[in-house]
Each structure stands twice: as C-alpha cells, then as structure tokens.
N, C-alpha and C positions, 0 to 999 in steps of 0.2 A: 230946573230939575235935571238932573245929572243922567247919562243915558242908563249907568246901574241903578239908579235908585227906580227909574221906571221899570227897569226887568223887574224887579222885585215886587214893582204895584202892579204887573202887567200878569204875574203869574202866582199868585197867596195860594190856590188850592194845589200846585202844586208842590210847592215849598212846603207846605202843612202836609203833604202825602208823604212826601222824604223823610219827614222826620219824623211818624207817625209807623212808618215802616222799619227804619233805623232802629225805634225802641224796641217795635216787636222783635227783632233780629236778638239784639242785644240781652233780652231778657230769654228769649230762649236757648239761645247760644249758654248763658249762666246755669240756666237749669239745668242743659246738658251735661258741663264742666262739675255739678253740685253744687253750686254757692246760693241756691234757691233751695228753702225747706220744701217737702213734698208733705203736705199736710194729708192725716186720713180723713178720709171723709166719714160721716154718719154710715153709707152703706157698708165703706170696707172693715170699721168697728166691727162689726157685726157676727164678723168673720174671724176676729181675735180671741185667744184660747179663754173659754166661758165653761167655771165649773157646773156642772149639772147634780151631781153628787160626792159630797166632800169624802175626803182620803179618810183610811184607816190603818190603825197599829194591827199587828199581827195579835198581839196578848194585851186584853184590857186590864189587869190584872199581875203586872212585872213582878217578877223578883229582881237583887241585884245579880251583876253578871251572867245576866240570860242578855241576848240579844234580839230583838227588836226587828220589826221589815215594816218601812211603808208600803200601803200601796195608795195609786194615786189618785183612786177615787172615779168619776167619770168626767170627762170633758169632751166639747165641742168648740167648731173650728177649723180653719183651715189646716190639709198636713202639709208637711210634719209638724209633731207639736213637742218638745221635749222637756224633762223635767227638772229641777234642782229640788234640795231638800234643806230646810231646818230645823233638829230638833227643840223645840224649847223645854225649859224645867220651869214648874207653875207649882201654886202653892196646893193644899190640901184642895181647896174646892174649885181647883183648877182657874184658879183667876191669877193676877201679878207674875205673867209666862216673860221667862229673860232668854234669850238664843242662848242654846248651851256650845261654849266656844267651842271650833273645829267639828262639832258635829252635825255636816254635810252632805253626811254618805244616807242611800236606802235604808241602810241599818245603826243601827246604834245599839250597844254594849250599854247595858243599863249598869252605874256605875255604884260606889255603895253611899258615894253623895247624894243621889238620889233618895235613897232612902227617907218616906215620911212626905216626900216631894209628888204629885201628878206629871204626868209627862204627854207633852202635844207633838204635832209633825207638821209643820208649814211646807204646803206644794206648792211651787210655783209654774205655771206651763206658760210656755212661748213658742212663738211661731212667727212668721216674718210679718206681722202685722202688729202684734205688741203681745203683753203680757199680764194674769193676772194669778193672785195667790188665793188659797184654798186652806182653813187649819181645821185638822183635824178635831174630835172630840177630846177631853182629856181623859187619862186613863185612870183605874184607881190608884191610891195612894201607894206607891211601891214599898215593896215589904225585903225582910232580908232574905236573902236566898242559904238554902239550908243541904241543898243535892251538891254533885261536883261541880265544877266549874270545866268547863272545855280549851285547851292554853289557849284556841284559838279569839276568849273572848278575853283574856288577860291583856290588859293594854296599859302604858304608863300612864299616870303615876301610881296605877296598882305594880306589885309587883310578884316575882314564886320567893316563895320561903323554904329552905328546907329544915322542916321542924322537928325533922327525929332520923338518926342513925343508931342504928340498933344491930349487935353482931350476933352470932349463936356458932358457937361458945361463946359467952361473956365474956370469958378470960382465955386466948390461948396457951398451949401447951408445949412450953419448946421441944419436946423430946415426941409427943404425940401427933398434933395437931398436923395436919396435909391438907383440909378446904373447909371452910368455913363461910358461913351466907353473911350477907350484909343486906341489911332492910333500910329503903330509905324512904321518907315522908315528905311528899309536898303538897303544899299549902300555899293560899294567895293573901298578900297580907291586909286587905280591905276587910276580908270578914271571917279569914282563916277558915275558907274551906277548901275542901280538897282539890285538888287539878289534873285532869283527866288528860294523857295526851304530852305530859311534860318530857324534855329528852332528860335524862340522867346519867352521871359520868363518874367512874370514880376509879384511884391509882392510888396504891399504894406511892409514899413519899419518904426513906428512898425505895426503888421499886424492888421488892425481896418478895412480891407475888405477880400472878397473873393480873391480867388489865384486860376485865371484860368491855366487849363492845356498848356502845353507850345506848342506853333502851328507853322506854317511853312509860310515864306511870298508867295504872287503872283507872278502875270508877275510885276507890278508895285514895288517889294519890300516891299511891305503893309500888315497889318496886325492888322487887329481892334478886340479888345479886349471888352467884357462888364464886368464891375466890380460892383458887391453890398455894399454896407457898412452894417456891421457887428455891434452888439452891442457897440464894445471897442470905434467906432465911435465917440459916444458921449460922452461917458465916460473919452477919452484920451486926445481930441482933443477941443476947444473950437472956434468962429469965431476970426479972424484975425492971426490965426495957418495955418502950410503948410504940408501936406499929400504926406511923399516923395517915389517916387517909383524907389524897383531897374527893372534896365531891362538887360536881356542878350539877345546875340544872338550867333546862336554856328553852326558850321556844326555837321551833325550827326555822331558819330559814333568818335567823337575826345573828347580830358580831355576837362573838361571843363574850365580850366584857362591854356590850350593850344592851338595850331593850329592857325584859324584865328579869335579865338571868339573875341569877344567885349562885355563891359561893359558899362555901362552908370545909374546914378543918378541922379534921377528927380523929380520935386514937382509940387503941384499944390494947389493955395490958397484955405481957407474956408473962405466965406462970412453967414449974416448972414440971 
C-alpha cells in the first residue's frame, strides 16, 4: 500500500467533510448569483393578491359610445398590489366572453360592435409574491345609444362625419349680401349621433371672406358660424358663380389629416 492510498484510509471522515462542505458552498454561492428557483412556499402564497369581492362596471346597463370605468373590486395581500385590465365582449347571457383587442385601459368606450353583446372586466392584481385574476359580472345587453356622444369617446375605427352645411341666405347676393351664418353638423358614423365637443373649421376657398376661429360643436353637434365678405368678393367672384367652402372637423389634440377628422367641400350660390 502506497503511502497516499493510506492518507486516504487514514482519513474518510475528513474527505467526506470537504466535500460535503464544497457542495454547501457551491449551492449557495448559485442561489446568491440566481441560477437556483426560489420557490413559494405554502405560508408566503398566502399573502399573494386574493380577491375577496369581485370588480364592478360603473353602468350595468351601456349604451354605445358611453364610456365605461372599472373598479377593482376588493383584494388582499401583501402591498403594493397593482392592477391591469381586460375587457371582454360576451354573448347575450353573458357566456362565450372573447378579450376585446387593445382594450386594457380602466375605461372602455363602448363601441357600436357591442351592440346586442354583454360586456365583462377581467382584474388582475399582483404583488411581488404572484398573481391572480378576478371577472366581473356581465352587464345587460348593450343598447344603441340615442344622446350626444362626447368627441372625447369617439375613437378609431368610429369616426366625425360632417353631415350638413347649411348657409342663411341660401343664396347670396352680389350687390347686397356683407355676413352670412354658416351651420355645420357633426355626427359619428357608427350610429350618427351627434358629437358634443368637436373642433370645426371653415375658409372660404379662394379666400373672398373672413375666416373665423375654429370652435367646438354642442349638445346638438352644431355649430354656427358668421362670415363677412371681404373686398376679393367682388372682385373674384361675379352672380351666377359658387363661393366654395372647406370645412374640417378634428378631435383636439390629434394631426390633423389623422385620428377621426373629417373633411368636407362645399358651396354656395351668388345671386344677383
């Protein structure tokens, strides 16, 4: 027997300590780095977000283009616990619910697809222990909505229509006429109703009047305008010619040949 081969029968509990020690080492050295799952346990479950009373729609009861707020119900748990949202569209008796694409926000714009549809709100709360989801009740069967619409809940692929320009005089008068009103109508084209809050814009084209500041419609969508005629008036324009006007309409705060504007081109005879 060789004089190593006896260290080694001379000393087994301490070679089995080294290497018994080594692994400890090695495995918590891992844990520290992350390369070890940190599993939960039963007690710290416990303490992960747990609905206690499920979320609620603001209106059980929608029309289209009314908007919608969750709320999220009650939960316990460790803080902080924070929320996301999903709404889904579900059939009449609230069964067959599909996530309605992109809609992630507290609120939702009830759209005029809806229509005939139930509408739910899946909560989900988390917190650094894990997470669980919560759905609401569904709502009844959305109906059309029949009041204004607010532009703030006009969203693509609805979009404003401008449905009527209306002048008074009907017909101007080359030799009389100095201000004249202009009426304009907007409308959203999912269920043509009115739009409350719409900016409106409109210029003679070529410019032979004033060019009032661009204003916002009513409860009705309306929105009357006074215009003067201007020198070029007569100069440009003779009786049995047409005085064409552009008109826009825009939500604020979007490009202006994006989002849900409208455009519209329009005239109005010269008599004499």
């Amino acid at each position: 027997m060789t004089h190593a081969a006896h260290a080694v029968r001379a000393h087994p509990r301490k070679t089995a300590g080294t290497m018994l020690i080594a692994a400890i080492v090695a495995i918590a050295t891992a844990a520290v780095v992350g390369y070890l799952p940190s599993p939960v346990t039963a007690a710290q479950a416990q303490y992960g977000p747990t609905n206690t009373a499920l979320p609620t729609i603001s209106d059980t009861s929608p029309q289209s283009g009314q908007t919608l707020t969750a709320a999220n119900g009650t939960w316990t748990g460790d803080a902080p616990i924070t929320f996301t949202y999903q709404w889904q569209r579900c059939n009449a008796s609230g069964a067959s619910c599909v996530a309605i694409a992109g809609a992630t926000a507290q609120t939702y714009v009830v759209q005029a697809v809806d229509v005939g549809s139930t509408l739910r709100v899946a909560v989900t709360g988390r917190n650094a222990v894990g997470s669980s989801t919560a759905t609401s009740a569904a709502t009844a069967a959305v109906t059309r909505g029949t009041g204004p619409v607010p532009i703030e809940t006009v969203v693509p692929p609805n979009r404003l229509l401008i449905s009527s320009v209306q002048f008074t005089p009907r017909r101007l008068s080359y030799s009389n006429t100095r201000a004249f009103s202009i009426r304009v109508r907007v409308l959203e084209t999912s269920s043509r109703r009115p739009v409350s809050g719409a900016l409106v814009f409109i210029r003679s084209t070529p410019i032979v009047t004033t060019t009032p500041a661009e204003r916002v419609t009513n409860d009705t969508g309306t929105i009357v305008f006074t215009v003067r005629t201007e020198s070029d008036f007569r100069k440009l324009l003779r009786p049995g010619y047409n005085v064409q006007f552009f008109v826009r309409a825009r939500k604020a705060g979007e490009d202006l040949l994006a989002g849900v504007s409208s455009r519209r081109l329009v005239q109005v005879g010269i008599g004499r």
